[in-house]
C-alpha positions in Angstrom: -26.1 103.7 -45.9 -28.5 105.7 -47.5 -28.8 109.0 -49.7 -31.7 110.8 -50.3 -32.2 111.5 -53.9 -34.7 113.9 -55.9 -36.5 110.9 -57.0 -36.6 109.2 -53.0 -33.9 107.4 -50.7 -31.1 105.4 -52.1 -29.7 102.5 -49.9 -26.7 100.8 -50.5 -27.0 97.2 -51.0 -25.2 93.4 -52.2 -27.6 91.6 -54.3 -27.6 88.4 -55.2 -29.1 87.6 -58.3 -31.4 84.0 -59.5 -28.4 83.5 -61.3 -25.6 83.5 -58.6 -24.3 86.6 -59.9 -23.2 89.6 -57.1 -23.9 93.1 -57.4 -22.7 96.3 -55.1 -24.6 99.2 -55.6 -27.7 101.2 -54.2 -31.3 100.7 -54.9 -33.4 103.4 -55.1 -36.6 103.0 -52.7 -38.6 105.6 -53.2 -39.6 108.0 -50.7 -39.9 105.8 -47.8 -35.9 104.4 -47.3 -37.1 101.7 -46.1 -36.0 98.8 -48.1 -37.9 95.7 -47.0 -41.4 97.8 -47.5 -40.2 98.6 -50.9 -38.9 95.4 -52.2 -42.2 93.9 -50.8 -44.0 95.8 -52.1 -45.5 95.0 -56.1 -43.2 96.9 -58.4 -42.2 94.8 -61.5 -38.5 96.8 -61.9 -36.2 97.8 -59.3 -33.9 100.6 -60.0 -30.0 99.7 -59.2 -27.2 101.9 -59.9 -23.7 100.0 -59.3 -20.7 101.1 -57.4 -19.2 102.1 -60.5 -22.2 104.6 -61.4 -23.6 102.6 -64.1 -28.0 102.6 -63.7 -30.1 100.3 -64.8 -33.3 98.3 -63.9 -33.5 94.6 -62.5 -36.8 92.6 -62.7 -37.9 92.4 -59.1 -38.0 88.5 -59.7 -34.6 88.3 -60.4 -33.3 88.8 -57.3 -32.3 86.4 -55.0 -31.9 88.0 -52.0 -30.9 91.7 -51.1 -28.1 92.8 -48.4 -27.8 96.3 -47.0 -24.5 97.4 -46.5 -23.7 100.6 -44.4 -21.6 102.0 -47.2 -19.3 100.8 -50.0 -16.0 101.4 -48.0 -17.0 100.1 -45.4 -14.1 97.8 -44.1 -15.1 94.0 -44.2 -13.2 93.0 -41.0 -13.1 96.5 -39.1 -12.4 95.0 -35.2 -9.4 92.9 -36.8 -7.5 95.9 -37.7 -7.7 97.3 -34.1 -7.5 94.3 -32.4 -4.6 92.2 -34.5 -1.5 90.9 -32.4 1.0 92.0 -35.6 3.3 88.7 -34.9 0.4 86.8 -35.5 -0.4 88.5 -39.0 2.8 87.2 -40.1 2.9 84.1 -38.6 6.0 85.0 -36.5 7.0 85.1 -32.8 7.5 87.9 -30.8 10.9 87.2 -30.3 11.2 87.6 -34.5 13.6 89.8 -36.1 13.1 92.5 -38.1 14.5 90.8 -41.4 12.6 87.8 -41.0 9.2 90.6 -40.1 10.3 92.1 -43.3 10.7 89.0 -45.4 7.1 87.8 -43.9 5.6 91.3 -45.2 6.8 90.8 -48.6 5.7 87.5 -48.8 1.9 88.7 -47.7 2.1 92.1 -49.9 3.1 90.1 -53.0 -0.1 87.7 -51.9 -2.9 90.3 -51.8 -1.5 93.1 -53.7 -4.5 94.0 -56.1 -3.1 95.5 -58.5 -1.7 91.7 -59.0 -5.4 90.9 -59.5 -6.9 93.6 -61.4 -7.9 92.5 -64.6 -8.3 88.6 -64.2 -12.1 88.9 -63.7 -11.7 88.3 -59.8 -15.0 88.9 -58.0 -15.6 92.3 -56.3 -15.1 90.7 -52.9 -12.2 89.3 -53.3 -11.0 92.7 -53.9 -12.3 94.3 -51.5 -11.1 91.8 -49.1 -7.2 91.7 -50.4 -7.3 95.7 -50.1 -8.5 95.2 -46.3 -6.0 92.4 -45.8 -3.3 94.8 -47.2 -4.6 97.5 -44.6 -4.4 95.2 -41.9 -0.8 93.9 -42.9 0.6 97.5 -43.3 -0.7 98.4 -39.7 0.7 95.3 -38.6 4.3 95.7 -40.0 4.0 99.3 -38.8 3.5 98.0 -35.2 6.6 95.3 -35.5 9.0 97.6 -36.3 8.1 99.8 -33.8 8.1 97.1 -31.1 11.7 95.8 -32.7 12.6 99.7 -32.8 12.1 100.0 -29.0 13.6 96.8 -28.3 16.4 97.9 -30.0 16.8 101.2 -28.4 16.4 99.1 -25.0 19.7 96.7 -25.8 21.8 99.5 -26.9 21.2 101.4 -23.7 21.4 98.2 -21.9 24.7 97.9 -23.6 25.9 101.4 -23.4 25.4 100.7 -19.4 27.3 97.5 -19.1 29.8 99.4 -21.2 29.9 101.9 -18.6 30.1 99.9 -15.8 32.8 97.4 -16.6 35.1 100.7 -17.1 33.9 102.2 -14.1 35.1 98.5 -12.3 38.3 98.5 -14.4 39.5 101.8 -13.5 38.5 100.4 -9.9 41.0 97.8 -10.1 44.5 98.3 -9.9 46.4 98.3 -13.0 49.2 95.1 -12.0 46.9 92.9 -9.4 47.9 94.8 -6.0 50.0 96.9 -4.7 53.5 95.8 -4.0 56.4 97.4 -1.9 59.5 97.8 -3.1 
């Protein structure tokens, strides 16, 4: 969250501008780090440097209202990744299948793959947001198939026990229904 500098502290920040428009970056506030001393304080120019490295300086009156953010990867919806029920994600049951998982997956990466997006002026958000979506659907598949992996391991040993058994009862059994004197 923040970076001291030669010139001061940096903070990382989401501004919102007087005209609506976003911007990620980090404000530089001077040698306190404090950011709501600084931006209440009189200066006329603030200086921002975006995500992307770009500096420049933004009247002070410009800006609508100032969000610190406790870095620029940090993951929007953190908990849900740790705390997702994977059927859920996909809209499925548990009972599901691993083709119709898969098909489910496919559907979702096609949905917020960014690369899909990239290019068609998108908001940074909505970025960030499909690439967390994407993390969280990954880890999600990841945990179906191993749940359907163990579940299948479980039925073929479950099989391969009946299996047994029914020879072990057939060679029980006499061959022709009984023994019979002749």
């Amino acid at each position: 969250m923040f970076r001291r500098g030669p010139e001061g502290v940096s903070v990382a920040v989401s501004l919102r501008m007087t005209d609506g428009a976003l911007l990620i970056g980090s404000i530089n506030c001077g040698g306190t780090g404090k950011l709501e001393n600084f931006l209440g304080s009189d200066v006329k120019f603030v200086e921002f440097v975006s995500k992307e490295g770009q500096q420049r300086f933004i009247a002070h009156h410009q800006i609508a209202s100032v969000e610190p953010l406790a870095s620029f990867d940090a993951p929007i919806f953190a908990a849900a990744i740790e705390d997702i029920e994977p059927f859920g994600v996909f809209g499925l049951k548990p009972t599901a299948s691993l083709e119709e998982a898969t098909a489910a997956f496919q559907t979702l990466l096609a949905t917020y793959n960014v690369e899909r997006w990239t290019g068609s002026g998108i908001p940074f958000e909505f970025s960030r947001f499909a690439a967390q979506k994407l993390r969280q659907i990954n880890t999600a598949f990841t945990a179906i198939k191993g749940v359907l992996q163990v579940k299948d391991e479980q039925l073929k040993a479950e099989l391969v026990k009946a299996a047994a058994e029914a020879a072990a009862a057939a060679k029980s059994r006499p061959m022709f229904g009984g023994a019979t004197s002749i």
